[in-house]
Kinemage of the C-alpha trace (Angstrom):
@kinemage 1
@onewidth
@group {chain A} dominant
@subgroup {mainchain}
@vectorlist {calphas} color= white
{ca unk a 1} P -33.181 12.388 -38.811
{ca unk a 2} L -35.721 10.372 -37.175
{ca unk a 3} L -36.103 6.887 -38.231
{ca unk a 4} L -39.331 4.277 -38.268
{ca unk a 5} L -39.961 1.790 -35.647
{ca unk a 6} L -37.388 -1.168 -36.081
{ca unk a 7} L -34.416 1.562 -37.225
{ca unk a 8} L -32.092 3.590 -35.863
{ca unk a 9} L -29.446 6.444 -36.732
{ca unk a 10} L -25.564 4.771 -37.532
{ca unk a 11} L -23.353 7.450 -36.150
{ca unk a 12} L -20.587 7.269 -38.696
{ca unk a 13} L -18.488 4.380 -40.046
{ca unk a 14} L -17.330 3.434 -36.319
{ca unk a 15} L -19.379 4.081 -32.824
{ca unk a 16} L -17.253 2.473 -29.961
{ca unk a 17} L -19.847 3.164 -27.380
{ca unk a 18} L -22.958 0.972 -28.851
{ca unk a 19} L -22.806 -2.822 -29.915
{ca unk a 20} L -23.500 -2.945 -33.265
{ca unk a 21} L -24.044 -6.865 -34.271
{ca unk a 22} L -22.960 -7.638 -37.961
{ca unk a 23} L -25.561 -8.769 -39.663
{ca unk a 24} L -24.811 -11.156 -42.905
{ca unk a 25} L -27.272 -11.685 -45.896
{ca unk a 26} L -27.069 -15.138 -47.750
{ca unk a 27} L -28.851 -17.013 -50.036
{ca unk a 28} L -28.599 -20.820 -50.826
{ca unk a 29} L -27.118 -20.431 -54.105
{ca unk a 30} L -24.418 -18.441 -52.771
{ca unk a 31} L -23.437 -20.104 -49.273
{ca unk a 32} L -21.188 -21.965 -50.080
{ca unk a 33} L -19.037 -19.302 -51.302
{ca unk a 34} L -19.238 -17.360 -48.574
{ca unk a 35} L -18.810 -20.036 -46.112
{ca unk a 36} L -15.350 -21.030 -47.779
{ca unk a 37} L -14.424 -16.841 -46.952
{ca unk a 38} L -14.885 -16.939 -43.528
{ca unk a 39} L -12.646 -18.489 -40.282
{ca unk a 40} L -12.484 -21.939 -40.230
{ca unk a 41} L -14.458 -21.621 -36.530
{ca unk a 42} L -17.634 -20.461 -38.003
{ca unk a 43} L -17.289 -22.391 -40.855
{ca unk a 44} L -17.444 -25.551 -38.590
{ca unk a 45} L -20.284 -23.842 -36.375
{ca unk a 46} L -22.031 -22.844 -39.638
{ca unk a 47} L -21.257 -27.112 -40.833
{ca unk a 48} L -22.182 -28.595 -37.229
{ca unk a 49} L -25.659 -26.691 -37.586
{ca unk a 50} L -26.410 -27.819 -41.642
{ca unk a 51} L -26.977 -24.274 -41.984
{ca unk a 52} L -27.800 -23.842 -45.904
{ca unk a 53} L -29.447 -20.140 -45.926
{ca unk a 54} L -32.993 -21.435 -46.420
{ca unk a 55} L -34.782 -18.434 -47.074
{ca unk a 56} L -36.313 -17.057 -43.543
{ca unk a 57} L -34.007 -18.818 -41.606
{ca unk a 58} L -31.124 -17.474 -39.505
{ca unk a 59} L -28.044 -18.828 -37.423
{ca unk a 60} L -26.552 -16.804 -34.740
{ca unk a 61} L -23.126 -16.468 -34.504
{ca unk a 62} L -21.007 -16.970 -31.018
{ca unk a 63} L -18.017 -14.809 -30.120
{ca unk a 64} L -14.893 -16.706 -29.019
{ca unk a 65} L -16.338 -15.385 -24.985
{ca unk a 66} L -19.658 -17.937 -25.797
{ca unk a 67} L -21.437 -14.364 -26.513
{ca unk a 68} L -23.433 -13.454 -29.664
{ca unk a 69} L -20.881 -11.653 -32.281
{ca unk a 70} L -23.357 -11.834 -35.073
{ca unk a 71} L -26.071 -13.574 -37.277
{ca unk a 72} L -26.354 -14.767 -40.643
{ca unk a 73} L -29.719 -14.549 -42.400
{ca unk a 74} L -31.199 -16.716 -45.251
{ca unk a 75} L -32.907 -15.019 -48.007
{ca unk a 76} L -34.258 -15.896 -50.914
{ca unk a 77} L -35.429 -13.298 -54.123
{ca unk a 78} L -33.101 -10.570 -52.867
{ca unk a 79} L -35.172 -7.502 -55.086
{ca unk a 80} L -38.619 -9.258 -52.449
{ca unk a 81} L -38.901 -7.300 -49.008
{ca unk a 82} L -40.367 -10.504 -47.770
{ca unk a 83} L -37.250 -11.704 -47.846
{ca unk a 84} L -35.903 -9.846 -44.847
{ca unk a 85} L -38.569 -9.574 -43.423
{ca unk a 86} L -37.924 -12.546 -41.131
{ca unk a 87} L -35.179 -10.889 -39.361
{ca unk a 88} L -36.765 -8.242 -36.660
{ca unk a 89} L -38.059 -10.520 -34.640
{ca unk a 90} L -35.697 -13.629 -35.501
{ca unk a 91} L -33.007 -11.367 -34.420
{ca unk a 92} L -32.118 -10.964 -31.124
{ca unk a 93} L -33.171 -7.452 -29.604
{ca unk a 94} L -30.790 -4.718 -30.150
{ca unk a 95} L -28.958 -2.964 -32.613
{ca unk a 96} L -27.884 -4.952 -36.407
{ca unk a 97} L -25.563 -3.400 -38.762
{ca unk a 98} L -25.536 -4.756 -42.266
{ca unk a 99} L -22.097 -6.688 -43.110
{ca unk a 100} L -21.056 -6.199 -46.578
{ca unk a 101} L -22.989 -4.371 -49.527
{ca unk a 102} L -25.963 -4.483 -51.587
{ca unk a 103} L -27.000 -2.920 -54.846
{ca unk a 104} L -29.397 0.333 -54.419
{ca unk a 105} L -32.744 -1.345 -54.945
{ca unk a 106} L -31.554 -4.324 -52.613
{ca unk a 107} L -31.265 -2.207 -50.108
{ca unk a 108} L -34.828 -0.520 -50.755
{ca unk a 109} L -35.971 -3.772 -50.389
{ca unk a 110} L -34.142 -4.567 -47.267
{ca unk a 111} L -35.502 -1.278 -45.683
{ca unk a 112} L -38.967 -2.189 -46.652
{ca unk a 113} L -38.809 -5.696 -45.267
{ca unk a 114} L -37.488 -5.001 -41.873
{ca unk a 115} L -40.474 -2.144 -41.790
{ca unk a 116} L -42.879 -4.340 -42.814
{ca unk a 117} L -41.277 -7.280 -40.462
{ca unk a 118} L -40.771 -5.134 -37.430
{ca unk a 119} L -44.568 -3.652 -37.190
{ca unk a 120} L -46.843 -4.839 -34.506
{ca unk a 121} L -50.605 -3.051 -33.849
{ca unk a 122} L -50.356 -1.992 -30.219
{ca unk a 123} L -52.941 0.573 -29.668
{ca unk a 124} L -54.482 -2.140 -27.559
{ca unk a 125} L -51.498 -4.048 -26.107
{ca unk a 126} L -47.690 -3.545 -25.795
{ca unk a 127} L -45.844 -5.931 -28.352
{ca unk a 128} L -44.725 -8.998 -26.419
{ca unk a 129} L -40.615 -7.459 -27.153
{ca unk a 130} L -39.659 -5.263 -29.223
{ca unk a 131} L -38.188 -5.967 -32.409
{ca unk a 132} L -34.415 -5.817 -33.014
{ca unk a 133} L -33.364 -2.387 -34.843
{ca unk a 134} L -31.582 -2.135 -38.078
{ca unk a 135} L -28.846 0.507 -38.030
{ca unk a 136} L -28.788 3.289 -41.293
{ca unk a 137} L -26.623 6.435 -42.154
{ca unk a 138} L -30.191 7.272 -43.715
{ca unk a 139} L -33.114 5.864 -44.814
{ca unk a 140} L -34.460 6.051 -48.677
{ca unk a 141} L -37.129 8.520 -48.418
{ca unk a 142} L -39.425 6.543 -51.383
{ca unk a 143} L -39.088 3.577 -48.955
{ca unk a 144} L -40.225 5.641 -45.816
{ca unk a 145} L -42.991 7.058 -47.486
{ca unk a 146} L -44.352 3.470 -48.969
{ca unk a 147} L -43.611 1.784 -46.154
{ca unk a 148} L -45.540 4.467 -43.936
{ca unk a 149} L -48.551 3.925 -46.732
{ca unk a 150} L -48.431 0.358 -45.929
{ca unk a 151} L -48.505 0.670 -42.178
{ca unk a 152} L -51.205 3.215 -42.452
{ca unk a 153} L -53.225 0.434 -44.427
{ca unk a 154} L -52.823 -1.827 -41.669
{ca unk a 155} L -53.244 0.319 -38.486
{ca unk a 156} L -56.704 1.404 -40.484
{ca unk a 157} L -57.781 -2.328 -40.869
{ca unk a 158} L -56.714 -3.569 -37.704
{ca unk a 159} L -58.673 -0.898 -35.537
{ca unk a 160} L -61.816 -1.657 -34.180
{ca unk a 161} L -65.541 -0.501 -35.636
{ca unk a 162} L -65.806 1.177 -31.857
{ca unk a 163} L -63.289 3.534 -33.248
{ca unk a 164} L -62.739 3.293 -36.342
{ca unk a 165} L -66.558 4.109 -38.205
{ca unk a 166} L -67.382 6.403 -40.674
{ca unk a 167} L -66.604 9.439 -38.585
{ca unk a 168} L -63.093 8.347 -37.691
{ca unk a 169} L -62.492 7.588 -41.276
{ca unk a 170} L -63.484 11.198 -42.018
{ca unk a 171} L -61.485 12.380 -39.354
{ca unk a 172} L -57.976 10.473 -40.745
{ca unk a 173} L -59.000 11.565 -44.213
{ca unk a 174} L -59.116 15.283 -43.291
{ca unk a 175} L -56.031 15.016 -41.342
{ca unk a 176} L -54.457 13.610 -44.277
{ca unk a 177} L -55.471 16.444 -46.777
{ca unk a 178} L -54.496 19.146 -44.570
{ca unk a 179} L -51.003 17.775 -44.260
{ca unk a 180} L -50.849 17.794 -47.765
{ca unk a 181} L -52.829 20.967 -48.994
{ca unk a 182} L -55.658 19.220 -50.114
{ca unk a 183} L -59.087 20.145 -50.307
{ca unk a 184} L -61.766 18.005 -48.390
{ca unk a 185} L -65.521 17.790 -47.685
{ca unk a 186} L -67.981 15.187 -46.682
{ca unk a 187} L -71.532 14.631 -47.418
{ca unk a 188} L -73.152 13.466 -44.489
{ca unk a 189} L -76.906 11.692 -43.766
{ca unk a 190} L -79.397 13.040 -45.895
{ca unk a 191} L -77.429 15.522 -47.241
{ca unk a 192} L -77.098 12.225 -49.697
{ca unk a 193} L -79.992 11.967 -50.824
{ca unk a 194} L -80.050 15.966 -51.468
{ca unk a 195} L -76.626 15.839 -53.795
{ca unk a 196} L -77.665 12.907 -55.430
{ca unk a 197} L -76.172 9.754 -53.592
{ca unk a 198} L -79.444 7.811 -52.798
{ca unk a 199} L -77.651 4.125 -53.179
{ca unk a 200} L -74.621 5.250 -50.390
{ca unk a 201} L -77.503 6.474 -48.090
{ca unk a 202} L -79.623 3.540 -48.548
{ca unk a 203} L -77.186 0.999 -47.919
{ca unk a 204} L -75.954 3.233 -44.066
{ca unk a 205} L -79.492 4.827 -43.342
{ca unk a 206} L -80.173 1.828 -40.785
{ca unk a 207} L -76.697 2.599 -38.534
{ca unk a 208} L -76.650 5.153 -35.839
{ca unk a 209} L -73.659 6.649 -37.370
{ca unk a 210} L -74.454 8.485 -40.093
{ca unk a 211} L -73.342 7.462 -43.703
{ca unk a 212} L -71.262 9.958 -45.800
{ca unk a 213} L -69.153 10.535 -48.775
{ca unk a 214} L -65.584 11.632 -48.243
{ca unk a 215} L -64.345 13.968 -51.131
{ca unk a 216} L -60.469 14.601 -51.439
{ca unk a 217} L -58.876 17.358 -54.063
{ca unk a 218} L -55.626 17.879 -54.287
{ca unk a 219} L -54.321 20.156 -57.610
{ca unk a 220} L -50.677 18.637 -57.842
{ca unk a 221} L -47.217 19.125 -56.875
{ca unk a 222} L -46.342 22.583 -56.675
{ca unk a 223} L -49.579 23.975 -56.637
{ca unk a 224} L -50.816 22.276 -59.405
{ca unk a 225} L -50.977 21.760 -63.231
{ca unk a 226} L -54.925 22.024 -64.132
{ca unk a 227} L -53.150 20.473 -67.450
{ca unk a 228} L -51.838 17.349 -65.525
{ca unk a 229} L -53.984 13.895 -65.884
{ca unk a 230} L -56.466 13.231 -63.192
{ca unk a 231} L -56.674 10.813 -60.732
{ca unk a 232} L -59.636 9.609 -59.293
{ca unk a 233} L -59.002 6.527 -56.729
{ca unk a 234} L -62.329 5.288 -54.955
{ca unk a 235} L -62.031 2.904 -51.711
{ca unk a 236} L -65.047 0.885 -50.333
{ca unk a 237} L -65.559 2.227 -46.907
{ca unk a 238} L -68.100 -0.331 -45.206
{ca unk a 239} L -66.450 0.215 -41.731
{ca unk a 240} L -68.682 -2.874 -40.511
{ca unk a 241} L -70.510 -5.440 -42.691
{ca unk a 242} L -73.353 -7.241 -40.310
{ca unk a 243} L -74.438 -8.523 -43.720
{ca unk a 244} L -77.857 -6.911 -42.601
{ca unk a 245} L -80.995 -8.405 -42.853
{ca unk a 246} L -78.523 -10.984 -44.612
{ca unk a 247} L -77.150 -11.808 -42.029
{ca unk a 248} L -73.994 -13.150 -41.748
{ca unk a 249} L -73.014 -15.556 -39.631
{ca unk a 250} L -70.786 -15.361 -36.673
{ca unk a 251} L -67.289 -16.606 -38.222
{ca unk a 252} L -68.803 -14.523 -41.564
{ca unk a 253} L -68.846 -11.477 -39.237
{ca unk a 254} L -66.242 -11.992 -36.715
{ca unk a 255} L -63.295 -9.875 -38.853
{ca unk a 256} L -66.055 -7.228 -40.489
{ca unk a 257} L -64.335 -4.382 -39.411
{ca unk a 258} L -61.752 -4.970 -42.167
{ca unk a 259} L -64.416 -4.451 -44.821
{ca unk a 260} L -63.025 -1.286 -44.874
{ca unk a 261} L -59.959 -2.432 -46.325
{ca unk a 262} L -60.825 -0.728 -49.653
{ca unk a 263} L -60.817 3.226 -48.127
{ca unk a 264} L -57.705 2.407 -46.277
{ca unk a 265} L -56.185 1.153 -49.687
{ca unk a 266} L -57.622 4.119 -50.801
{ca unk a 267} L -56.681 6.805 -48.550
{ca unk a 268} L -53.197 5.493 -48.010
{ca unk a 269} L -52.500 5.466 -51.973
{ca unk a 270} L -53.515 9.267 -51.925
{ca unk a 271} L -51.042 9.958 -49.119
{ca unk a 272} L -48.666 8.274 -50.745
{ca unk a 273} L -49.329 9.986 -54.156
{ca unk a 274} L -49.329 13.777 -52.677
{ca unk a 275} L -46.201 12.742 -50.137
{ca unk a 276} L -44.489 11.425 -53.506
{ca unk a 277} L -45.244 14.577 -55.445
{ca unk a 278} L -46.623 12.158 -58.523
{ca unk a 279} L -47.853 14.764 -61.026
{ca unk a 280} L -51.243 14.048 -61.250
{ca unk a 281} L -54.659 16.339 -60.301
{ca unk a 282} L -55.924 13.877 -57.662
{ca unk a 283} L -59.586 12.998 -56.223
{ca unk a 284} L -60.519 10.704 -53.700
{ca unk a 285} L -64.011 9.507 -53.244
{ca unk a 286} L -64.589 6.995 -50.001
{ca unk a 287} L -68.545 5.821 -49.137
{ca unk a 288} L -68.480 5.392 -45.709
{ca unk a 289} L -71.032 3.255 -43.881
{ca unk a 290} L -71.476 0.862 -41.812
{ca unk a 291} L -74.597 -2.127 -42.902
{ca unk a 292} L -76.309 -2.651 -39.963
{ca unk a 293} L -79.047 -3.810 -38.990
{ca unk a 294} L -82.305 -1.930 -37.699
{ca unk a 295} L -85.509 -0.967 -38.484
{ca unk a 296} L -85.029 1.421 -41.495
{ca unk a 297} L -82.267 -1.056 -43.236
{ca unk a 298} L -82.877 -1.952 -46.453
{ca unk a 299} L -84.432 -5.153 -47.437
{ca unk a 300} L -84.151 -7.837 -49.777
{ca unk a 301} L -86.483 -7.195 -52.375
{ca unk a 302} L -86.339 -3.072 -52.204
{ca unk a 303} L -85.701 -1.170 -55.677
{ca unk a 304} L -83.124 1.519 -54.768
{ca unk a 305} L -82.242 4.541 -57.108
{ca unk a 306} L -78.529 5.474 -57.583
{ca unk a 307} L -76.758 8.382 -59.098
{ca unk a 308} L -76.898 7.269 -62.585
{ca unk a 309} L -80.254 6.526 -62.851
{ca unk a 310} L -80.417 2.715 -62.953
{ca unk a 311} L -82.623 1.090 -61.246
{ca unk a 312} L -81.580 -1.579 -58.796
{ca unk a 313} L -83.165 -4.342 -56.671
{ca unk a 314} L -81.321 -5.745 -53.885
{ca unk a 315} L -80.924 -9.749 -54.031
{ca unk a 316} L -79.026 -9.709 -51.274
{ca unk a 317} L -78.620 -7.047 -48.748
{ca unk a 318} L -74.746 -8.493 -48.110
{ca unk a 319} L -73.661 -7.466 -51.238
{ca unk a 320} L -73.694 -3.760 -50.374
{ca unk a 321} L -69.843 -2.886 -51.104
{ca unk a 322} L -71.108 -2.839 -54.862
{ca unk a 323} L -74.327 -0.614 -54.204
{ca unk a 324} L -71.899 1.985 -52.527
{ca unk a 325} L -69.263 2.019 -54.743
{ca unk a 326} L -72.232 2.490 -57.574
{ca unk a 327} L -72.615 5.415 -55.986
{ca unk a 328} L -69.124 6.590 -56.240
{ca unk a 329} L -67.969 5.396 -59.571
{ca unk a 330} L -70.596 7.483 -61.026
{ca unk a 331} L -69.251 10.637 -59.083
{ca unk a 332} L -66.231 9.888 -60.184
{ca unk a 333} L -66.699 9.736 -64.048
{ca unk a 334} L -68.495 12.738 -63.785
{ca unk a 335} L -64.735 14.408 -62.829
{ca unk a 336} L -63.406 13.145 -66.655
{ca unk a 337} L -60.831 11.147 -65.173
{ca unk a 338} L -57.619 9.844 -67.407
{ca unk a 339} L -57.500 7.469 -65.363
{ca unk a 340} L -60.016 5.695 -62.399
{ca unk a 341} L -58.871 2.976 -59.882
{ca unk a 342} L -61.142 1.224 -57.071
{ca unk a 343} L -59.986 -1.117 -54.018
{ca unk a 344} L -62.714 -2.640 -52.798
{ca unk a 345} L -62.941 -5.969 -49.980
{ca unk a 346} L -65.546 -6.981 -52.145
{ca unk a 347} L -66.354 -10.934 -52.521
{ca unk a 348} L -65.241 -13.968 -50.915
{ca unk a 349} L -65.330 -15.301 -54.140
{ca unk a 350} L -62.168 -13.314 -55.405
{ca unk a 351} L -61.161 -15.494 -52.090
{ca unk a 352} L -61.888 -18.781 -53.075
{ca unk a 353} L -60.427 -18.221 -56.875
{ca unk a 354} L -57.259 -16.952 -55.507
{ca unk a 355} L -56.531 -17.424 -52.318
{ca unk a 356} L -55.843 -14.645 -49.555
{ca unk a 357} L -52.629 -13.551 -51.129
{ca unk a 358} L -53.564 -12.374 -54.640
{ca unk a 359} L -55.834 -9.427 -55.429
{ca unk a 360} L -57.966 -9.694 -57.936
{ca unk a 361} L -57.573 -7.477 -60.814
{ca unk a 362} L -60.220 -6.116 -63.411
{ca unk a 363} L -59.600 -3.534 -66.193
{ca unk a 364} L -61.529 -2.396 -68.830
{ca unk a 365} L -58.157 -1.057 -70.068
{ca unk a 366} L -56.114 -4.047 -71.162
{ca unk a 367} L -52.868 -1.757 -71.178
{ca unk a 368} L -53.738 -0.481 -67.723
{ca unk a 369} L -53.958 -3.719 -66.283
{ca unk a 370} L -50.823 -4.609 -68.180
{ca unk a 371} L -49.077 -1.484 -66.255
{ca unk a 372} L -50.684 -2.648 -63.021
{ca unk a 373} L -49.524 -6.030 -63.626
{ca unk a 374} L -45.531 -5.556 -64.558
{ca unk a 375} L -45.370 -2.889 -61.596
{ca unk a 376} L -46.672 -5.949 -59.234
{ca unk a 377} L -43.636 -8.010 -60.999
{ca unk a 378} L -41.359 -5.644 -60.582
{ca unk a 379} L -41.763 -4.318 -56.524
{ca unk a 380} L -42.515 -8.077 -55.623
{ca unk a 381} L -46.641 -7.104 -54.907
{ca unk a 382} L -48.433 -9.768 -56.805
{ca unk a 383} L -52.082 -9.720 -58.277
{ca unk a 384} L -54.173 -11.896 -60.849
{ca unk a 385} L -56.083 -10.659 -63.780
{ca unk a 386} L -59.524 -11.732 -64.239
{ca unk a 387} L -62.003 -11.296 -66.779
{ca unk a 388} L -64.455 -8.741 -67.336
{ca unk a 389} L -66.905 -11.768 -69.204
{ca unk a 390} L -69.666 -9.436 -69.843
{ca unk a 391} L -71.779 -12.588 -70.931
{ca unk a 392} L -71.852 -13.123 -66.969
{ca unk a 393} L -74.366 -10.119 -66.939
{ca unk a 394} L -77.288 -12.610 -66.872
{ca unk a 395} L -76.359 -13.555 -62.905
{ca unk a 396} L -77.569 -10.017 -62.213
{ca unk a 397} L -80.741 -9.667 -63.811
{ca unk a 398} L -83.897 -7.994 -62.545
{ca unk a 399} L -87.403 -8.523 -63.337
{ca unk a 400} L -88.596 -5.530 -61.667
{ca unk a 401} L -85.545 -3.116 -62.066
{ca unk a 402} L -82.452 -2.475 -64.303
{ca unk a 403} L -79.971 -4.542 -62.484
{ca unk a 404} L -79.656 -6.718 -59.560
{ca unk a 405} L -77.295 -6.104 -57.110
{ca unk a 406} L -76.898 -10.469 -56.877
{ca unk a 407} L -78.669 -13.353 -58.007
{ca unk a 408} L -79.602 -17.455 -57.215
{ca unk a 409} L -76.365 -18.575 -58.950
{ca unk a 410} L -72.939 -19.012 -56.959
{ca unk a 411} L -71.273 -18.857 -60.493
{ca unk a 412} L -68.892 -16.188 -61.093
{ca unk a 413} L -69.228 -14.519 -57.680
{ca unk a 414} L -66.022 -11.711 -57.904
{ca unk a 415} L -66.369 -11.584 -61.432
{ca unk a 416} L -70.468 -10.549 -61.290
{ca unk a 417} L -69.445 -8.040 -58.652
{ca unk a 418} L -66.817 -6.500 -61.134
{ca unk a 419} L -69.094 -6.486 -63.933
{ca unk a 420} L -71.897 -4.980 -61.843
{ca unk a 421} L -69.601 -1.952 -61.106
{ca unk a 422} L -68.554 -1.422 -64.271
{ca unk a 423} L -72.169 -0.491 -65.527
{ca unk a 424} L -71.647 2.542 -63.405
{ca unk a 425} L -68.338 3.234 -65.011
{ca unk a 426} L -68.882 4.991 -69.224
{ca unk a 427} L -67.254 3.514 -71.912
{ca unk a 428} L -63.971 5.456 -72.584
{ca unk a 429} L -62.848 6.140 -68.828
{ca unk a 430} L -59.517 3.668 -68.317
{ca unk a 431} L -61.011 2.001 -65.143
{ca unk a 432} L -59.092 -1.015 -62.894
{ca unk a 433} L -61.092 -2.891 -59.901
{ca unk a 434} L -58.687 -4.487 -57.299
{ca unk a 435} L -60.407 -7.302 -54.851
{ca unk a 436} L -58.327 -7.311 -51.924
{ca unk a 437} L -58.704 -9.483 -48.958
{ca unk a 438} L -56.579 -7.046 -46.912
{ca unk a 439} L -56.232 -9.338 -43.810
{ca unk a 440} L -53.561 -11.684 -42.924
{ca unk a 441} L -55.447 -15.094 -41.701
{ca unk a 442} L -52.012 -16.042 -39.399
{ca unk a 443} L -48.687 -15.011 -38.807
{ca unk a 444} L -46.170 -15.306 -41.086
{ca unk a 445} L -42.894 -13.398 -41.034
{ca unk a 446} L -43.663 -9.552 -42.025
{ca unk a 447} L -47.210 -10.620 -42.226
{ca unk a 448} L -48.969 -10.709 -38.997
{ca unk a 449} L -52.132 -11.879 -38.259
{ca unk a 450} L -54.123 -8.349 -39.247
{ca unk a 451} L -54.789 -6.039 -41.724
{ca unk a 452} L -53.020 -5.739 -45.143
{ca unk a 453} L -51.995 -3.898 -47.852
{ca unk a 454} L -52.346 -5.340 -50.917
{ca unk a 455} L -51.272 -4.226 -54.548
{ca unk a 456} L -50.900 -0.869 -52.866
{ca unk a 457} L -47.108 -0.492 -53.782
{ca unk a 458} L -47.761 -2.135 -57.061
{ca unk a 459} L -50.374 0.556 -57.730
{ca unk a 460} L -48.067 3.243 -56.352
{ca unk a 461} L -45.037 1.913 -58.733
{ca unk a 462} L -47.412 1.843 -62.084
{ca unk a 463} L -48.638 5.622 -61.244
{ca unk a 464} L -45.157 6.297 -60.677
{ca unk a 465} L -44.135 4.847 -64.171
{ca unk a 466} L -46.713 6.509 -65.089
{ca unk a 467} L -46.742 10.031 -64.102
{ca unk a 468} L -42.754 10.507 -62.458
């Protein structure tokens, strides 16, 4: 069996030829306990130290030689991943076998965290060391699957525009429904504006990569149920946001190649669901573009047509994500979803509200977001729910068109960009909006400085509740 970076293969109970450190999981509440179990020696290291298992915190453990026998680690909620996630690169390089045991969905968690801790980007650079392995029998396969979902989120995020634009995109997305027998095509240039996508081309007409629509099928497990629920998850693909003739200004810019964050969300749910077998009929929809800036981009003041026949002017040519995903929310109703879920970097007003940490949720469907919500709570992947206050309609009005895509007034800023996408969503399709900020400002243990995943397992665990 081959194991994920940070992990490798336990050869039995006892392998004399490799040093396998022990590796000891406390928390504060429980410390002293254990302290009064072990040898008085490292109970008076453990003392001379004031070691008190402060979550993220470790103590290494000397052999009567003055060498390293061990390490105990500090954790806090013991069902979090970020709770062990500390340890891959606290740890001293080499090999760590877990000391004692832990229930079933502790040591999912504990999986999951030393993944998530022990994953550097390096297409560009080797990691400065590499990160010290955890030892299994076997790995849960739900936990290698989500945690590959997460790195594939990040990875996506963290490459550059240079390679990583709207082709590329296409290019992982096909890769990813031929693995898993899924249908795929993509509508490319002005083959837009022939099927009926004019607000995706006008917002990526101006780039010398051509905008397109990605378009994912995949029937189900087994070859499909064409009675199963459908599926329809849509990911904002802006694969660089110049803010166009907007334009942004350099600190705005400098980390625009995560404004793809949405399609990665996206794309790496829809792995997940088809590697996971969830029985579902799934679609994926991803506009990808990037908003540059050049002599055919669109302007502030242009009335743009979109798919479902409103009218829009453009207030503000860097509030495209919405304009897009317009676009693709009306494609995707017209598939009668049960069920319809968007991840979108959209405002840095979700930002400001909430911080980087928490996504921001909107639902038309209060037991959907419910579902969305207690899967968060349970798998330790927070987000927020915030209101869909239709009143806040006004902020987008047009005297010249059905809707504006933005307005004068800094009121409301994520929840105006919700409401604007849900008049391209009917009445009667369960809909959820998540507002990720999909980027790591600075390092933090498990959480380098990067891209990020977001309410991605959350979303996985409530389709899982779901659907089984």
């Amino acid at each position: 069996m081959s194991f994920p970076h940070g992990f490798s293969a336990l050869e039995g109970d006892h392998d004399d030829t490799r040093a396998l450190r022990p590796m000891y999981l406390v928390n504060r509440d429980g410390v002293g306990a254990w302290r009064q179990r072990q040898p008085k020696a490292l109970v008076q290291w453990m003392l001379s130290h004031g070691y008190d298992a402060t979550p993220g915190s470790h103590l290494p453990l000397p052999s009567g030689e003055g060498s390293l026998a061990g390490a105990v680690l500090g954790i806090g909620d013991a069902l979090d991943p970020y709770s062990y996630a500390h340890a891959p690169f606290a740890l001293p390089a080499g090999e760590w076998q877990l000391s004692g045991n832990l229930h079933a969905d502790e040591m999912q968690a504990l999986q999951l965290g030393w993944g998530l801790g022990s994953y550097r980007f390096t297409r560009y650079k080797d990691g400065a060391r590499v990160p010290a392995q955890l030892a299994l029998s076997s790995m849960d396969d739900e936990v290698r699957d989500v945690l590959a979902a997460c790195v594939r989120v990040r990875d996506l995020i963290n490459t550059p525009t240079e390679h990583m634009g709207p082709e590329q995109l296409e290019g992982v997305a096909r890769d990813i429904a031929q693995a898993h027998g899924a249908s795929f095509e993509s509508i490319v240039g002005d083959a837009l504006l022939a099927q009926g996508f004019p607000a995706i081309h006008a917002v990526g007409r101006a780039s010398h990569r051509a905008p397109r629509l990605l378009v994912m099928r995949w029937p189900g497990p087994d070859g499909g149920d064409p009675l199963a629920p459908h599926l329809v998850i849509v990911g904002k693909g802006v694969c660089f946001d110049t803010g166009g003739l907007d334009i942004k200004s350099a600190d705005g810019m400098r980390n625009m190649k995560k404004d793809m964050g949405g399609a990665a969300h996206a794309l790496a749910l829809a792995e997940l669901v088809m590697a996971r077998g969830i029985g579902v009929r799934l679609t994926l929809l991803v506009p990808a573009v990037e908003n540059a800036i050049g002599p055919d981009a669109f302007r502030p003041g242009d009335v743009i047509a979109t798919r479902k026949g409103l009218s829009v002017e453009i207030d503000n040519t860097d509030a495209e994500g919405r304009v897009v995903l317009g676009d693709a929310l009306t494609y995707a109703a017209e598939q009668s979803p049960n069920l319809l879920l968007d991840f979108a970097t959209l405002t840095g007003a979700a930002r400001i509200a909430l911080g980087p940490d928490l996504p921001a949720l909107y639902s038309n469907d209060d037991e959907l977001a419910q579902d969305w919500l207690d899967a968060g709570a349970r798998v330790r992947d927070p987000l927020w729910r915030m209101p869909l206050w239709r009143p806040y309609l006004r902020y987008l009005t047009s005297h010249v068109a059905d809707l504006a895509n933005g307005g004068p007034s800094k009121m409301a800023g994520s929840v105006t960009a919700a409401l604007y996408l849900e008049r391209f969503v009917p009445a009667g399709v369960p809909w959820a909006h998540l507002d990720v900020f999909s980027w790591n400002e600075s390092d933090r243990a498990g959480r380098p400085t990067g891209g990020e995943a977001q309410g991605l397992r959350a979303a996985y665990a409530m389709l899982k509740a779901r659907y089984g």
